[in-house]
VEXMARVO-975500 format. One line per field, with one value per residue (C-alpha): residue number from 1; residue in three letters; x, y, z. Coordinates in steps of 0.05 Angstrom, whole numbers, padded with zeros to 5 digits. Layout:
BEGIN
num	c(NUM / ...)
residu	c(ALA / ...)
c1	c(X / ...)
c2	c(Y / ...)
c3	c(Z / ...)
end
This chain:
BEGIN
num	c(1 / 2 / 3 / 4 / 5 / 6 / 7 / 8 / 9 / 10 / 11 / 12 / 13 / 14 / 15 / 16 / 17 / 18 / 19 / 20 / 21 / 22 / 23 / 24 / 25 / 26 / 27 / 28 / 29 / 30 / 31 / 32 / 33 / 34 / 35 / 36 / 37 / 38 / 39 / 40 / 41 / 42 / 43 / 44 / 45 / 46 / 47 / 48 / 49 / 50 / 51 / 52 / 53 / 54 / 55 / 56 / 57 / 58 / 59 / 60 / 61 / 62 / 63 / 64 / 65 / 66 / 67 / 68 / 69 / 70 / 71 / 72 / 73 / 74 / 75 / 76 / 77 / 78 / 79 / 80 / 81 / 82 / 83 / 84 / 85 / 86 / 87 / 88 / 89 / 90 / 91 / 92 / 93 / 94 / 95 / 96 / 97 / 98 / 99 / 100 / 101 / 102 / 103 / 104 / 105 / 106 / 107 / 108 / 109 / 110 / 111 / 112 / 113 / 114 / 115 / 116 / 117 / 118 / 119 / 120 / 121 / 122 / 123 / 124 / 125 / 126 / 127 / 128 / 129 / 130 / 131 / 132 / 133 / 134 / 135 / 136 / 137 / 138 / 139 / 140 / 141 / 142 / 143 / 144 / 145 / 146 / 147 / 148 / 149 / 150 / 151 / 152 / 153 / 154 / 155 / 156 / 157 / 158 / 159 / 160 / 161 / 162 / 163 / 164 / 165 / 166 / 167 / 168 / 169 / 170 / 171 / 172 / 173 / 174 / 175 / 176 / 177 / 178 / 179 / 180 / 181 / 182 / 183 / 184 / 185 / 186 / 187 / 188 / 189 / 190 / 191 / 192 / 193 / 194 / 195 / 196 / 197 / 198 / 199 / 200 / 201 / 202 / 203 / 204 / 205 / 206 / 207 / 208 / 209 / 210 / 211 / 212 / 213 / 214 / 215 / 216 / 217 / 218 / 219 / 220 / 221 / 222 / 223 / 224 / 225 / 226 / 227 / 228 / 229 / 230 / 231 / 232 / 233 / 234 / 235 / 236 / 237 / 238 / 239 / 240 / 241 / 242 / 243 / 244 / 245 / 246 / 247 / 248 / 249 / 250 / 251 / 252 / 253 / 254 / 255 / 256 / 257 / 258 / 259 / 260 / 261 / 262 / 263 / 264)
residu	c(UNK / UNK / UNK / UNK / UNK / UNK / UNK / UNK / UNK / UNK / UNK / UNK / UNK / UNK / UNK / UNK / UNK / UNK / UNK / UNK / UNK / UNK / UNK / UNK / UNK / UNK / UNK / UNK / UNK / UNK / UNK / UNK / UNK / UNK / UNK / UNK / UNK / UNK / UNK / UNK / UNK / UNK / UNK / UNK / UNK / UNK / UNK / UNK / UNK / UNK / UNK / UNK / UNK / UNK / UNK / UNK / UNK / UNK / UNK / UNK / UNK / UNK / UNK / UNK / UNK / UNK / UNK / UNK / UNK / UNK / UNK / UNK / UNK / UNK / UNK / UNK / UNK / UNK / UNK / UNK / UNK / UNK / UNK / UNK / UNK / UNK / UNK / UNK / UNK / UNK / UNK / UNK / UNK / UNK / UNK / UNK / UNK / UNK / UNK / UNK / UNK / UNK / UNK / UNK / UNK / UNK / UNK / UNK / UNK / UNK / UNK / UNK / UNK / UNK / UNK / UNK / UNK / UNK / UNK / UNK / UNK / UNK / UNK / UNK / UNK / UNK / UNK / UNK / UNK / UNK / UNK / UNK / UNK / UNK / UNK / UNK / UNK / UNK / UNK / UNK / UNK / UNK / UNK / UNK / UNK / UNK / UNK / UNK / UNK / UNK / UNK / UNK / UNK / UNK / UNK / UNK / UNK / UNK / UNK / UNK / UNK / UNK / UNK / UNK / UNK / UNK / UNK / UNK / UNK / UNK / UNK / UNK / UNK / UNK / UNK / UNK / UNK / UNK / UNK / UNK / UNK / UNK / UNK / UNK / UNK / UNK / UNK / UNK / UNK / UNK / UNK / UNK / UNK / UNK / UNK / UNK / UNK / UNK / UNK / UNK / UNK / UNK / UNK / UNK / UNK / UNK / UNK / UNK / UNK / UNK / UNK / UNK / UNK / UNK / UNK / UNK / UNK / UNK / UNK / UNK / UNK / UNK / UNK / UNK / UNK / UNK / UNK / UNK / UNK / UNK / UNK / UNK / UNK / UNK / UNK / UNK / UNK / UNK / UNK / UNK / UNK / UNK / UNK / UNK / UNK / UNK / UNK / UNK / UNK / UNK / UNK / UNK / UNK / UNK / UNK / UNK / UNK / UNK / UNK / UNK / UNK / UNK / UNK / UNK)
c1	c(-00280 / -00291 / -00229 / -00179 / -00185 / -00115 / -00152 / -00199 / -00237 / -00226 / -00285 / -00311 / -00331 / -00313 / -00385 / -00390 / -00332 / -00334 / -00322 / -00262 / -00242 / -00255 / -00218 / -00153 / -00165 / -00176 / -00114 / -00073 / -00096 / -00089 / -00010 / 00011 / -00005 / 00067 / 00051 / 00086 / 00051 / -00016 / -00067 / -00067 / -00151 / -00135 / -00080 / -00131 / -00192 / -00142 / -00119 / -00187 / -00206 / -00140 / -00173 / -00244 / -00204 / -00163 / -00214 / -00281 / -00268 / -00212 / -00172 / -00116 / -00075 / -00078 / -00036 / 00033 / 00021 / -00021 / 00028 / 00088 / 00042 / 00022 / 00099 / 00109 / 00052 / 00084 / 00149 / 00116 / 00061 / 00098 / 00111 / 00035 / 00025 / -00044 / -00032 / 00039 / 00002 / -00057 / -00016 / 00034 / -00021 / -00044 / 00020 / 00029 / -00039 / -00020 / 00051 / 00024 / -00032 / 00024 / 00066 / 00029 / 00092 / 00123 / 00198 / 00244 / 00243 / 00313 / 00349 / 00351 / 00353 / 00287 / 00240 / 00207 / 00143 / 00094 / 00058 / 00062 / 00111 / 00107 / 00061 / 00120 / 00155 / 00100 / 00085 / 00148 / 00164 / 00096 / 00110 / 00177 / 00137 / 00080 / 00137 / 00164 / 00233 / 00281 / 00295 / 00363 / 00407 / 00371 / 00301 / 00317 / 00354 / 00288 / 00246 / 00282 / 00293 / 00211 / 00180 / 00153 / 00192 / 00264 / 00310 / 00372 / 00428 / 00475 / 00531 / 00485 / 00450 / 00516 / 00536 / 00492 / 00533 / 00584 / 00522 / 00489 / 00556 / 00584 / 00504 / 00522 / 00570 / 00552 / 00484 / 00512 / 00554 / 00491 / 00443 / 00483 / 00419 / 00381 / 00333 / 00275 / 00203 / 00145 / 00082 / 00030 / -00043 / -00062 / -00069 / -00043 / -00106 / -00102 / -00161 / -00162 / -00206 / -00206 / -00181 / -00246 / -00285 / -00320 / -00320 / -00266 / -00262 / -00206 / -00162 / -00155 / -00076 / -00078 / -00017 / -00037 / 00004 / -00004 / -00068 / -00077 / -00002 / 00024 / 00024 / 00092 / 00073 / 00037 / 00103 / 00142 / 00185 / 00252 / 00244 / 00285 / 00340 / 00348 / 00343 / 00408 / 00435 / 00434 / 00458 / 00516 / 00528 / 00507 / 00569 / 00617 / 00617 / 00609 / 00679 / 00682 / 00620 / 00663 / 00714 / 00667 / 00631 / 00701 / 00740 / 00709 / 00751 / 00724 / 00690 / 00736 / 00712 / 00700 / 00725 / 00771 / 00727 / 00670 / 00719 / 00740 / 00697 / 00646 / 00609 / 00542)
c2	c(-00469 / -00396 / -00360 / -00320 / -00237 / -00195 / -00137 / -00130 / -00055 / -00027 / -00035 / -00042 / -00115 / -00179 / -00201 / -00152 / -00168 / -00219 / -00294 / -00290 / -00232 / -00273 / -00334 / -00297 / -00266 / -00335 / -00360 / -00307 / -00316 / -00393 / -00388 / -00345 / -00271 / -00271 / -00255 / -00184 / -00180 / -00180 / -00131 / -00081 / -00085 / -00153 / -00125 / -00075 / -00119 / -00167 / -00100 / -00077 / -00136 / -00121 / -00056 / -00074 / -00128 / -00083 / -00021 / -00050 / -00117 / -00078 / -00149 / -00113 / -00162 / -00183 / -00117 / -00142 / -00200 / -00153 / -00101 / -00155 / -00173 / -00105 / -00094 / -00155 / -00138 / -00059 / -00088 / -00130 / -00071 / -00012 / 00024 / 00042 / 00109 / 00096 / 00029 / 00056 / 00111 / 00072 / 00021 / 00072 / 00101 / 00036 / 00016 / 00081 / 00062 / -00013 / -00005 / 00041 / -00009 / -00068 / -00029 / 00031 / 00051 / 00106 / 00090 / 00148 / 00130 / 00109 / 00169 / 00154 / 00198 / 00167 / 00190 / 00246 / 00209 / 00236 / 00310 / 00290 / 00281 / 00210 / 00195 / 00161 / 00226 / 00271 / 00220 / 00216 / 00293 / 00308 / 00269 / 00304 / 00378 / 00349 / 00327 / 00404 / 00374 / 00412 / 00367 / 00337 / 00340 / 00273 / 00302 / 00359 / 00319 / 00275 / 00328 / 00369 / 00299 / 00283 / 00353 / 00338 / 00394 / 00368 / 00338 / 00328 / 00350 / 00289 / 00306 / 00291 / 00232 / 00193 / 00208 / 00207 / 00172 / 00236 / 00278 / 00259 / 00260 / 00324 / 00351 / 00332 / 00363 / 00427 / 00423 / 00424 / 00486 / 00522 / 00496 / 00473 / 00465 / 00437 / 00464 / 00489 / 00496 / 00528 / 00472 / 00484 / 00480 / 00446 / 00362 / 00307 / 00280 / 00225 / 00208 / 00139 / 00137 / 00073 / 00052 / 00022 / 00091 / 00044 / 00076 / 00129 / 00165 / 00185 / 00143 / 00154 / 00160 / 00192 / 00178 / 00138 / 00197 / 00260 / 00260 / 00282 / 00302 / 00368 / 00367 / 00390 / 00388 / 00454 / 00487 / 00537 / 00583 / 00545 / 00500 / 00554 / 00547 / 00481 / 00480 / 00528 / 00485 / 00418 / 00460 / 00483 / 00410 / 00393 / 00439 / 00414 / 00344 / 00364 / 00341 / 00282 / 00265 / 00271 / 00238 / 00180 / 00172 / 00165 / 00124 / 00045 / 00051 / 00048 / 00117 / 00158 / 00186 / 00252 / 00265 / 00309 / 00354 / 00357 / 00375 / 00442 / 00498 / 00534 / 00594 / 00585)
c3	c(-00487 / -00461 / -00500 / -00455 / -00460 / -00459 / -00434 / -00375 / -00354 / -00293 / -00255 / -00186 / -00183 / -00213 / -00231 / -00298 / -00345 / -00401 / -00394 / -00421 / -00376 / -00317 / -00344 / -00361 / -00292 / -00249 / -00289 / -00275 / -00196 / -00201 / -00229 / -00170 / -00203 / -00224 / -00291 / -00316 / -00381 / -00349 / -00367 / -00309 / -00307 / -00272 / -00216 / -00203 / -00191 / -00139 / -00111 / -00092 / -00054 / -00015 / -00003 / 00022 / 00063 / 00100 / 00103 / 00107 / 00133 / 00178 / 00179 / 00222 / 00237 / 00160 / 00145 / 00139 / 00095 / 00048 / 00049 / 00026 / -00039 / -00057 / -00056 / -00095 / -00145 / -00150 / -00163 / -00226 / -00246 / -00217 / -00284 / -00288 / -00263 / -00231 / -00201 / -00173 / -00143 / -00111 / -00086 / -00049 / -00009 / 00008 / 00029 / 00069 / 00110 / 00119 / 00146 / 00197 / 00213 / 00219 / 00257 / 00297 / 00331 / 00305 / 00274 / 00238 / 00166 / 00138 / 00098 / 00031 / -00040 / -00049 / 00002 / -00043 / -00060 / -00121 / -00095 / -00020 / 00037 / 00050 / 00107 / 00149 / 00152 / 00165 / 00226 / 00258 / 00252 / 00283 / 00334 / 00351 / 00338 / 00379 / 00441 / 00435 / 00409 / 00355 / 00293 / 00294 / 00227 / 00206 / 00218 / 00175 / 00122 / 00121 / 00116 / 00057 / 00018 / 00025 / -00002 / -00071 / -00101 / -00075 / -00138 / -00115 / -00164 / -00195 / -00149 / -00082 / -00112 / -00139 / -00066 / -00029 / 00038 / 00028 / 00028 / 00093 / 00132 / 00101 / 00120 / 00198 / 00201 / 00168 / 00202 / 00266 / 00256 / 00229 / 00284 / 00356 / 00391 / 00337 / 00291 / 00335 / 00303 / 00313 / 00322 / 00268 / 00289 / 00233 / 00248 / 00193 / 00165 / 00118 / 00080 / 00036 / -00026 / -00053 / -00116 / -00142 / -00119 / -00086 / -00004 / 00023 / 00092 / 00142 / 00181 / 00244 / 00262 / 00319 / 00377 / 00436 / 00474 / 00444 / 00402 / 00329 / 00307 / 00274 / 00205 / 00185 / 00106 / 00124 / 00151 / 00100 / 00136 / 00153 / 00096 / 00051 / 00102 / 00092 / 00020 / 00026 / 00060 / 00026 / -00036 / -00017 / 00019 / -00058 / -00085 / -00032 / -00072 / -00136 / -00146 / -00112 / -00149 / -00217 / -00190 / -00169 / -00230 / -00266 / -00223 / -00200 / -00129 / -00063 / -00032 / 00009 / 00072 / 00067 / 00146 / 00113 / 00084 / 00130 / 00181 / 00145 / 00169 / 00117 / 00124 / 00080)
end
């Protein structure tokens, strides 16, 4: 009998590694791929069959259902710094392929996403720059929260609800008509290099309305505005934060204190 291998190398095919590589791996594929302790080699070599399937193959309509396991597989593998970062940008491509409409991604303290906005944001605010329309206090919370140099301070993060309502509010004051910007010329392009090096090339996300869409990761000049803003929104709940993090009761609205005016 052909003894099992823990580790497997990180290639581009299936077809070099050892017997016992392959047996561990066609175990491991046979018992569901739930295993955690799993050399990573193997969740690489499934992963870039998902990859050829989707890109080369273009199997469309197979997005969502590869999307859910890649999720299920990060969830398992997601501690490995390579793997989580491949995976994301596949996941990025495939959600857009499932669902080509573009959607306002949901606020979270989350959103910042290795050295890149996530694609979802850059999408749906270059759709609004792209329609001529000023970014409402979500857009521009989304937008701060997603640059990869945002860390929100303890205060925002452990309250983060607080945070986006007291922001509103405070955003509203600052900006009545919204927070009008200037359309870059410069187009998202997203180009996909696969995981096993094995093809690469750009994606093609263009709206069936307007075209190729602004790229607002190439935008600096309000972004220090905003920054301004969410810190003093950030020093606003610094209290409650403390008094939060030391007391297990349920949040009070903060109605109260967004309602007091500010001058920033």
């Amino acid at each position: 009998m052909i003894p099992k291998a823990k580790r497997c190398p990180t290639g581009h095919h299936i077809s070099p590694i050892s017997p016992g590589a392959r047996r561990t791996y066609l175990e491991w594929l046979a018992g569901g791929r739930n295993d955690p302790s799993i050399g990573i080699g193997y969740v690489f070599i499934f992963f870039y069959g998902l990859e050829r399937r989707l890109f080369v193959d273009e199997a469309r309509n197979e997005a969502p259902a590869m999307a859910a396991e890649v999720r299920r597989l990060l969830a398992l593998h997601g501690e490995n710094y390579s793997f989580n970062g491949y995976a994301s940008k596949f996941l990025d491509v495939a959600d857009l392929m499932a669902n080509p409409d573009i959607s306002r991604p949901a606020l979270s303290p989350d959103l910042r996403s290795g050295y890149e906005m996530p694609l979802s944001v850059r999408l749906h605010l270059g759709r609004k720059l792209g329609s001529k329309l000023p970014f409402d206090s979500t857009d521009a919370l989304l937008w701060v929260l997603s640059l990869p140099d945002t860390q929100l301070r303890k205060p925002a993060a452990r309250c983060f609800e607080e945070l986006a309502e007291l922001w509103h509010v405070r955003f509203a004051s600052r900006y009545p008509d919204g927070l009008k910007v200037n359309s870059p010329r410069t187009k998202i392009k997203v180009e996909y290099r696969a995981a096993s090096g094995g093809f690469g090339g750009r994606v093609d996300l263009s709206d069936s309305e307007l075209g190729p869409l602004p790229d607002v990761a190439t935008l600096s000049a309000p972004i220090d505005g905003l920054r301004d803003l969410l810190n003093a929104c950030t020093d606003e709940l610094a209290a409650t934060a403390v008094f939060l993090g030391r007391n297990l009761r349920p949040r009070i609205p903060l109605r109260p204190l967004s309602s007091c005016p500010r001058r920033f």
